[in-house]
C-alpha positions in Angstrom: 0.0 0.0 0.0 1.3 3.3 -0.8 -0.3 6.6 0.5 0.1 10.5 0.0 -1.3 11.2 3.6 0.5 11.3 6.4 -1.4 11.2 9.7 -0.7 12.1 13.3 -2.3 11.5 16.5 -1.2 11.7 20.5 -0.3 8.0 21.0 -0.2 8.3 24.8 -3.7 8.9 26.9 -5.2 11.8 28.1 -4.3 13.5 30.8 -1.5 14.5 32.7 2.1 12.2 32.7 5.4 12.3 32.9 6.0 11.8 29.1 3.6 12.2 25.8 4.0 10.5 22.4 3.3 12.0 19.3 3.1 9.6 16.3 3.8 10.8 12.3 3.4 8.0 9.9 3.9 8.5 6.1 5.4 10.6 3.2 5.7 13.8 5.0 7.2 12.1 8.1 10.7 13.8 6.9 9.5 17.4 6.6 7.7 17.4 9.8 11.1 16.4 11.5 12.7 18.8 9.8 9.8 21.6 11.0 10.1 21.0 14.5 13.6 19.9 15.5 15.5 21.7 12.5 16.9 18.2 11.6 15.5 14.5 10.4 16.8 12.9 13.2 19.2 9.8 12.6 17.3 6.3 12.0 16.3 4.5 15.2 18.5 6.1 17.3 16.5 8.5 20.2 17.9 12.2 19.3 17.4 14.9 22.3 15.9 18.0 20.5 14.1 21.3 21.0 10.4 21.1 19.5 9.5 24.7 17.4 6.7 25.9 16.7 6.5 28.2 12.9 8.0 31.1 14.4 10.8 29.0 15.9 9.7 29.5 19.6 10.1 27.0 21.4 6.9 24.0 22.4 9.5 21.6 24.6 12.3 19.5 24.5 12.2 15.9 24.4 13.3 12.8 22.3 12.7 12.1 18.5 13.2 8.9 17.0 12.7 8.4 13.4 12.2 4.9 11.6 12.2 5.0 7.7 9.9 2.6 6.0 9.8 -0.2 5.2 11.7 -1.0 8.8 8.6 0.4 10.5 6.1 -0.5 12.7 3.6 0.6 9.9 6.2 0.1 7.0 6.4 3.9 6.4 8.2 6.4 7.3 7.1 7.1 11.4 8.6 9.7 13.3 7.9 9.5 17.4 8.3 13.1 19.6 8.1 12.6 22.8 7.8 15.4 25.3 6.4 16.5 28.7 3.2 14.6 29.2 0.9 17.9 29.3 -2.4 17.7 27.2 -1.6 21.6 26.5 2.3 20.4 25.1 0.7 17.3 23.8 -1.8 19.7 21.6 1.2 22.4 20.7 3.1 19.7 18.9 0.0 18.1 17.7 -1.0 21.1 15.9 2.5 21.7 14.6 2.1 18.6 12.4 -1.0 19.5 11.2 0.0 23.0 10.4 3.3 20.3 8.3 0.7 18.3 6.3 -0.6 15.8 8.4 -3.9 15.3 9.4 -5.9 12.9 12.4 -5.5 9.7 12.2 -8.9 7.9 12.9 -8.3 4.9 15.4 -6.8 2.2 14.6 -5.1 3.7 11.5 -1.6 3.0 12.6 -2.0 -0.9 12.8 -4.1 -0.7 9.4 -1.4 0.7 7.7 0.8 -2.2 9.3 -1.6 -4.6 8.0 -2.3 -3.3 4.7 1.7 -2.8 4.0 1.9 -6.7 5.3 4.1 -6.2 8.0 0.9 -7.8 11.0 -1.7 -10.1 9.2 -5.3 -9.4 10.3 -5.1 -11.7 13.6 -2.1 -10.2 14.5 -3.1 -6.5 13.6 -6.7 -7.3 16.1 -4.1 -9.0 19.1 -2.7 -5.6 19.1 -5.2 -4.3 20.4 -6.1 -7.0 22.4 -3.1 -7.0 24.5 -3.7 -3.1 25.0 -6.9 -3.8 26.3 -6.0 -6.9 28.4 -7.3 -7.1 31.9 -4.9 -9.6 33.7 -1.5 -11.2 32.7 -3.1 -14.1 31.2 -5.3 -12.2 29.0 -1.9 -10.5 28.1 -0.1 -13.5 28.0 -2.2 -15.2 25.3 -2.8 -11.8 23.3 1.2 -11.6 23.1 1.3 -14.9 21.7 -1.1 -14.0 18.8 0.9 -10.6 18.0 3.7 -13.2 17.9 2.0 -14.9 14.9 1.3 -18.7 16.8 -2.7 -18.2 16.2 -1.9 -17.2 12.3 0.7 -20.1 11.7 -2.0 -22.4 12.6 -4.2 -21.1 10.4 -1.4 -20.9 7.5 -0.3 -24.2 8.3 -4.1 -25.4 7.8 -4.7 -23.7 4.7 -1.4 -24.9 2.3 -2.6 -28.5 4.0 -6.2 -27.3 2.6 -5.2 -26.3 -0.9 -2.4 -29.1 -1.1 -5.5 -31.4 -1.6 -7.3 -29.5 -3.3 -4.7 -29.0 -5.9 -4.6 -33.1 -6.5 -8.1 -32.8 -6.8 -8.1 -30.2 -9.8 -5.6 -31.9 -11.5 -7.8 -34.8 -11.6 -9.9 -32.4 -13.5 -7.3 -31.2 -15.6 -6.4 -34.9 -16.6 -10.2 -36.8 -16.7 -8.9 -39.2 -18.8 -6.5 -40.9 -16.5 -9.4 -42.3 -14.6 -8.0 -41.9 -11.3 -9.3 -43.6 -7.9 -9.7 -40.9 -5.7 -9.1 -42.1 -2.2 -7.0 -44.8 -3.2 -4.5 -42.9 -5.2 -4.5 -39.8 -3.4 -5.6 -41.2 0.4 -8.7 -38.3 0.2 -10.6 -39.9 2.7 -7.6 -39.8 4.9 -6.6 -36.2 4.2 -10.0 -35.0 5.0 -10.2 -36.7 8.4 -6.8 -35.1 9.3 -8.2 -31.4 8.3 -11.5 -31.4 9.5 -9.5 -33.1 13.2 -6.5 -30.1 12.7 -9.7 -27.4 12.3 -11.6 -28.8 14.9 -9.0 -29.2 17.6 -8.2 -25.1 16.7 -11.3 -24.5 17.0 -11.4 -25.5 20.7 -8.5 -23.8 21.4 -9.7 -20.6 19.8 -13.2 -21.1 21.6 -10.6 -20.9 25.3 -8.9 -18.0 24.1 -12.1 -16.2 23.4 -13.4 -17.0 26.8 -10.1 -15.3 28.2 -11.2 -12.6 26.3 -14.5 -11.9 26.5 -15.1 -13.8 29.4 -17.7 -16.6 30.3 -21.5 -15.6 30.6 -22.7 -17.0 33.5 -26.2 -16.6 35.1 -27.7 -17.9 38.7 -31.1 -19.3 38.8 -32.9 -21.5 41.1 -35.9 -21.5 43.3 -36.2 -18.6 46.1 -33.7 -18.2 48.9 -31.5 -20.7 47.5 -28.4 -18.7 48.1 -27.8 -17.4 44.9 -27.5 -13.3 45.8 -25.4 -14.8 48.7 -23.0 -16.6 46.4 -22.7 -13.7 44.0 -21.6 -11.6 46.5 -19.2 -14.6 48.1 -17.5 -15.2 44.2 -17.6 -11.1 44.1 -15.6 -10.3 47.5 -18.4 -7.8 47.6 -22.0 -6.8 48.8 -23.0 -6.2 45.5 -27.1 -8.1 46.1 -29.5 -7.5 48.3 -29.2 -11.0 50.7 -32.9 -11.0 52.8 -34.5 -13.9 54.4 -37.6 -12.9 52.4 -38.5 -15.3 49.1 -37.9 -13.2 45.7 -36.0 -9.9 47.2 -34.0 -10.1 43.8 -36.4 -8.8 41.1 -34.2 -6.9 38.3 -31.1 -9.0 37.3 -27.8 -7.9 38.5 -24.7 -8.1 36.7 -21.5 -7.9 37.3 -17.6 -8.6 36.0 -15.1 -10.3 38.0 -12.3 -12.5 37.6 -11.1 -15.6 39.3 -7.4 -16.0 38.7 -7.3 -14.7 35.5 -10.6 -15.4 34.1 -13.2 -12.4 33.4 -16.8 -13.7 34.7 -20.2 -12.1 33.3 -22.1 -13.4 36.0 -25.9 -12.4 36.5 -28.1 -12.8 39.6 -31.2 -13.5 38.7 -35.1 -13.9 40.6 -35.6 -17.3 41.9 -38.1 -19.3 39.6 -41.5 -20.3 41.2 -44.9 -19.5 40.3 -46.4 -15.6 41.9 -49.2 -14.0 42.2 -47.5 -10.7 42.6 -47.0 -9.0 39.3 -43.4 -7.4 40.3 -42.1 -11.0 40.6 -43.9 -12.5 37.7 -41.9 -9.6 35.6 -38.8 -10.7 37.7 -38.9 -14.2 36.8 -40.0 -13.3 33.5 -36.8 -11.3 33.4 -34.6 -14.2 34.6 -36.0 -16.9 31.7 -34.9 -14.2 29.3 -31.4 -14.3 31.0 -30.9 -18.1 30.7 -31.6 -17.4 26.9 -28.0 -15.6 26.8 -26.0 -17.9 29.2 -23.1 -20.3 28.3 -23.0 -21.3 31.4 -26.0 -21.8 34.3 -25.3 -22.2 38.1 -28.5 -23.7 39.3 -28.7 -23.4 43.1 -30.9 -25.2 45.6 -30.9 -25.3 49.4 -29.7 -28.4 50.4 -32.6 -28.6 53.4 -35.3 -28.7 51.2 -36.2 -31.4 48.3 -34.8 -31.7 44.9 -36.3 -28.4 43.1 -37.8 -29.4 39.6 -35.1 -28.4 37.8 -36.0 -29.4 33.7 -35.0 -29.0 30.6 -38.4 -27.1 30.3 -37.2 -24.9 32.5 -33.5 -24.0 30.8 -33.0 -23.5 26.5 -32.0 -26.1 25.0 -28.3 -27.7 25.2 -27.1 -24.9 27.9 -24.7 -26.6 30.5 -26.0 -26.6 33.9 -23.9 -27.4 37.3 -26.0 -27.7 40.3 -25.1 -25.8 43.4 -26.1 -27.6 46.8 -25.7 -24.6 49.6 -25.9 -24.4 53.0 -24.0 -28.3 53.7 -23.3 -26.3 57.2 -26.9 -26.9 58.2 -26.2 -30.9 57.4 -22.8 -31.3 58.4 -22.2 -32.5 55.0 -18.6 -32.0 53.5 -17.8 -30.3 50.8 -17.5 -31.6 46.8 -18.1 -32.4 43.1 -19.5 -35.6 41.8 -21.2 -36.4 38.4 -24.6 -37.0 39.1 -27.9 -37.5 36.4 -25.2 -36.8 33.7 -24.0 -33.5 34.8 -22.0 -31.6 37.6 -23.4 -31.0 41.3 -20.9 -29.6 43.6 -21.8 -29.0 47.5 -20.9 -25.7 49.4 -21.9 -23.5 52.0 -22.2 -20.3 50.8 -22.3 -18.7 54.6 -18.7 -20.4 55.8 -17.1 -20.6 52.4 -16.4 -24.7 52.5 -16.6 -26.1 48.9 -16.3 -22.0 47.1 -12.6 -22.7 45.7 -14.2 -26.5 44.4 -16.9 -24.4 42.4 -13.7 -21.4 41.4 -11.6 -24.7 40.6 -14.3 -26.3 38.6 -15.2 -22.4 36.3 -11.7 -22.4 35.3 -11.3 -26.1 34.6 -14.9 -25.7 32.4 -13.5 -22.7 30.5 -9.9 -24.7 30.0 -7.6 -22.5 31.7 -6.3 -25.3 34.0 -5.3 -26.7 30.3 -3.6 -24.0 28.3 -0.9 -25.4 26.7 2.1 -23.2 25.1 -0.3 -22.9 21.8 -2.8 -20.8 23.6 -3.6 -17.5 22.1 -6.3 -15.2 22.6 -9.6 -15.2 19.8 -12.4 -13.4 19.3 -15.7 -14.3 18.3 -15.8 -13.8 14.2 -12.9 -15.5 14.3 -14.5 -18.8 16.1 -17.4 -18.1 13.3 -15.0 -18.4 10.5 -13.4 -21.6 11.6 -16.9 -23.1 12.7 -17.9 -22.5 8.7 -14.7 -23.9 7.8 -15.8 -27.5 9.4 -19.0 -27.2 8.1 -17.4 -27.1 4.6 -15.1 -29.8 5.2 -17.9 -32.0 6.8 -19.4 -31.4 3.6 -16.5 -32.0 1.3 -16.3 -35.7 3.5 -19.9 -36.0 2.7 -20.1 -35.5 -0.9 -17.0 -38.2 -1.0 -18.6 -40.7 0.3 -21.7 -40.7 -1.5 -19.5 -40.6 -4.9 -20.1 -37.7 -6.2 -18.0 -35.8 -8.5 -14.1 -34.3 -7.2 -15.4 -31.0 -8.7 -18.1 -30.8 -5.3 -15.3 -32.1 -3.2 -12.9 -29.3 -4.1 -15.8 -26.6 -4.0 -16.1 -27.2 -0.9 -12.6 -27.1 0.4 -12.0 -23.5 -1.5 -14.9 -22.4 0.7 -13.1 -23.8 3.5 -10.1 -22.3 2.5 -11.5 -18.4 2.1 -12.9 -19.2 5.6 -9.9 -19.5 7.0 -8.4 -16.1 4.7 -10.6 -14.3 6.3 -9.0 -14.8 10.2 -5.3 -13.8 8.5 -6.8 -10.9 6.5 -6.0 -12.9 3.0 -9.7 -12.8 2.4 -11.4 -9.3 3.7 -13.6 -6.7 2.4 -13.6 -3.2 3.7 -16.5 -3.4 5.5 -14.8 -6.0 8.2 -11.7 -3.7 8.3 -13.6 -0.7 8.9 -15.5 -2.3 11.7 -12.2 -4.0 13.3 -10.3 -1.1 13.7 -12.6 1.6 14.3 -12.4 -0.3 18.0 -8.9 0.3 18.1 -7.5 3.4 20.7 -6.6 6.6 18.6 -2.6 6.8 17.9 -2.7 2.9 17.7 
């Protein structure tokens, strides 16, 4: 890509600080050093200079560092001033670039220009600014590791596998005539188990780093005075619900973010589930079934004193996991723990003394797979899970068609539309539309 603009933006926040960044990328780069320092400043080595304003008064004095293109982090030329972290010095130099040539950059347009020059593929450009955004060190951890390129060489190494058998499969096109046996010359059968195995089991993986992420939805339901406020507030380290001895205090559901070593939580506290003549309630409950419709994950509690609440599938959407809370073991003197019980999870705690909490905290981050991130972890978002979800769709497919004998021509249609599936994570498939909306989300001067 090769531009006549040069933009500029603050690349440090707002406010007050010890240092602010400016950021020039692009053809005028050069003059602009020149403008305000009287000098382009040697490549990649940090210069001490006096920052001038048009009528050569001095702005500040501070470090400029200039990196000529294509050795950039945008693969133009970028120039970096950094001065006195003052919004009103930050604005003085800011305006002296525009008054050079450049104009605003819009967010994100830094790391689009990195993309669209090919020095960060799409995955890599969107870790950027995940690992800005990144709430804990393992969020950071795993968004480092896709800047680093391991979630893209997956995908890479998927796709030549992909197109490797796809290009046996046109040539068998090209040459109709030779009569070819399919899976016995070319082991087709074979190769699509290993791809649509390969895709799936990055699929997974992606689906973990997208719950470190985004984090995992979580919603507590249950009958009344079950426990569920209290064990919000317990998993929260804060009295953030109402906790009465009075059936259905909780009427609006309450949400709230936390993290349990690492892992963001969308958990929401819901009204307990019975039938009510009271029309508050009613639109409490009410409230809480629509709730369940956006969990991933529902916490179920039931008091342990009274009998097995009639907790159905009529009363959850279809194929959402459940694992049932039994509270208040103190009031049985039963011990704490987690069995497999009616083909799902029940784990027993007291909410009140805390026996059994780190079982359930254990038992989150073991059903999110944190407890088994491997060194090929990397943080995902959710078009990208879409993308590879299509991408075993197609293969399933191309398997399909195989083995009902159709033609190799259906067989390789549908592994070029698993192919462009997996273009579209990397950025080797886009449109502008998906590049617009990607980086408009990004932090301006990034």
């Amino acid at each position: 890509m090769t531009t006549a603009e040069t933009i500029v933006a603050v690349a440090t926040p707002p406010g007050m600080g010890g240092v602010g960044v400016v950021r020039i990328s692009g053809p005028g780069a050069r003059d602009i050093a020149t403008n305000l320092v009287g000098r382009l400043p040697k490549p990649r080595l940090a210069t001490l200079c006096v920052f001038r304003d048009a009528a050569g008064d001095f702005i500040d004095q501070g470090l400029a560092l200039f990196f000529p293109g294509p050795h950039s982090f945008t693969g133009e030329d970028v120039l970096e001033l950094q001065g006195h972290g003052g919004p009103v010095v930050m604005d003085l130099l800011l305006q002296r670039c525009l008054e050079s040539g450049a104009r605003l950059a819009r967010a994100g347009e830094f790391t689009e220009r990195a993309f669209l020059n090919g020095k960060l593929d799409l995955a890599q450009a969107e870790a950027v600014a995940d690992l800005i955004e990144s709430t804990s060190a393992l969020g950071a951890r795993l968004a480092g590791r896709s800047l680093q390129g391991v979630f893209s060489e997956k995908i890479e190494t998927l796709r030549e596998h992909l197109m490797r058998v796809r290009a046996f499969l046109e040539a068998t096109l090209d040459f109709p005539d030779e009569e070819l046996d399919l899976p016995a010359d070319f082991g087709l059968a074979e190769d699509l188990r290993d791809l649509l195995a390969q895709t799936q089991a990055i699929l997974d993986q992606a689906h973990q780093g997208c719950v470190i992420r985004e984090g995992l939805a979580i919603v507590l339901a249950g009958p009344p005075n079950a426990g569920k406020s209290s064990l919000l507030n317990a998993l929260a380290g804060q009295d953030a619900a109402i906790v009465t001895p009075i059936p259905g205090t909780t009427r609006d559901p309450l949400k709230l973010d936390i993290r349990i070593d690492g892992l963001p939580l969308r958990i929401v506290d819901t009204a307990g589930l019975r039938h009510s003549e009271d029309l508050v309630e009613q639109e409490g409950v009410r409230r809480a079934q629509a709730q369940l419709g956006d969990a991933e994950l529902v916490l179920w509690v039931r008091d342990v004193t009274q009998a097995p609440d009639s907790l159905t599938r009529d009363s959850l959407p279809p194929g959402v996991p459940v694992i049932r809370i039994i509270n208040k073991i103190d009031l049985m003197g039963t011990a704490p723990h987690v069995q497999e019980r009616d083909g799902g999870t029940q784990i027993a705690l007291s909410v009140k003394t805390g026996a059994g909490l780190d079982l359930l905290r254990s038992h989150l981050k073991e059903r999110a797979g944190v407890t088994a991130l491997g060194e090929g972890a990397f943080v995902a978002r959710r078009r990208h899970l879409d993308a590879l979800r299509r991408a075993v769709a197609h293969l399933e497919a191309a398997r399909s068609t195989l083995e009902h004998g159709s033609g190799p021509e259906l067989v390789a249609e549908d592994l070029l539309r698993a192919a462009t599936c997996l273009g579209e994570i990397t950025g080797q498939v886009t449109s502008e539309d998906l590049l617009g909306s990607i980086f408009s989300t990004f932090c301006i001067g990034k």
